[in-house]
C-alpha positions in Angstrom: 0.0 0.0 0.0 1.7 3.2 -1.3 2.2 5.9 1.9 1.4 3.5 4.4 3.4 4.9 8.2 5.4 2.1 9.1 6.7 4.4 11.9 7.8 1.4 15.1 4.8 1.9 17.2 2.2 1.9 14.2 4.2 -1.4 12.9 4.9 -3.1 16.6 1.9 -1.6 19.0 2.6 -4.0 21.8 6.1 -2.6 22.2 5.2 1.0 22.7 5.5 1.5 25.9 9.2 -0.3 25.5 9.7 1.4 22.2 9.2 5.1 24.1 11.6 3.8 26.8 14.5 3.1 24.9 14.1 6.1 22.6 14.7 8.1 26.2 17.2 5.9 28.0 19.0 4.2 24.7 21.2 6.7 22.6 21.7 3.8 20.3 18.4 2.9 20.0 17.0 6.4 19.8 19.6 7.1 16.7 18.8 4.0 15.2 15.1 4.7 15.6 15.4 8.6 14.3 17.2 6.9 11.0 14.5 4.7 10.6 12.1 7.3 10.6 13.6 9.8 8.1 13.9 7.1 6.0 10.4 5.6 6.2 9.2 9.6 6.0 11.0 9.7 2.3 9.7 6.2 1.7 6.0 7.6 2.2 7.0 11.2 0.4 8.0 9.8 -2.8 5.3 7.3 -3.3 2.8 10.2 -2.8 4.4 12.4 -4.4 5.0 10.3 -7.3 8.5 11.5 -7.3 10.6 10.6 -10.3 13.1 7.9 -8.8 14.2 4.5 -10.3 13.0 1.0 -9.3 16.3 0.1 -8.1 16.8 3.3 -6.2 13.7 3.2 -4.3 14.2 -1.0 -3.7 17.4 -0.1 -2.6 15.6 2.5 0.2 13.0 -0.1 1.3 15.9 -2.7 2.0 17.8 -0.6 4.1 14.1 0.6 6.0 13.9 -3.5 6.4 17.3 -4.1 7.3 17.0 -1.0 10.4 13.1 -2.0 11.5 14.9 -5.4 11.9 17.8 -4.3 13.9 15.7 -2.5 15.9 12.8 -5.3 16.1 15.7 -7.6 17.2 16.6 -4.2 20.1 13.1 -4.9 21.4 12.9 -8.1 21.9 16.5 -8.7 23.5 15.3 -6.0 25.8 11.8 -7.2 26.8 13.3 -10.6 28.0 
C-alpha cells in the first residue's frame, strides 16, 4: 500500500511503551530509531508524491528501511526478555 506509516509503534503496538523507553534511556536505540524514521518519511514522500526515482533506487531504500526496522525489532525483543 503506497504511503502507508510504518513508523515502530504503528508497525509493533505492543512494544510502545518499550519502544518510548529506549528512545529516552537508549542513545543507540533512539539514533537507530530517528534513522528509521527519516527514512520511512522519504519512503511515504516519494510514493505520494510520485517523485521521479528508479525502481532500483527506491528497492534499494525499502531494504535498508527492512534491514534498520529489523535491527531494531531484534533491540526490542532482547530488551523485553
Amino acid at each position: 500500500m503506497l504511503g502507508e506509516n510504518h513508523s515502530l509503534i504503528n508497525d509493533f503496538p505492543d512494544y510502545q511503551d518499550l519502544i518510548l523507553k529506549l528512545t529516552e534511556s537508549d542513545d543507540g536505540f533512539a539514533q537507530d530509531n530517528k534513522k528509521y524514521s527519516a527514512l520511512d518519511k522519504e519512503i511515504r514522500t516519494l510514493e505520494l508524491n510520485d517523485a521521479p526515482i528508479d525502481d532500483s533506487a527506491m528497492h534499494q531504500l525499502k531494504h535498508d528501511r527492512a534491514e534498520l526496522k529489523d535491527a531494531l525489532y531484534q533491540r526490542l525483543l532482547d530488551a523485553s526478555t
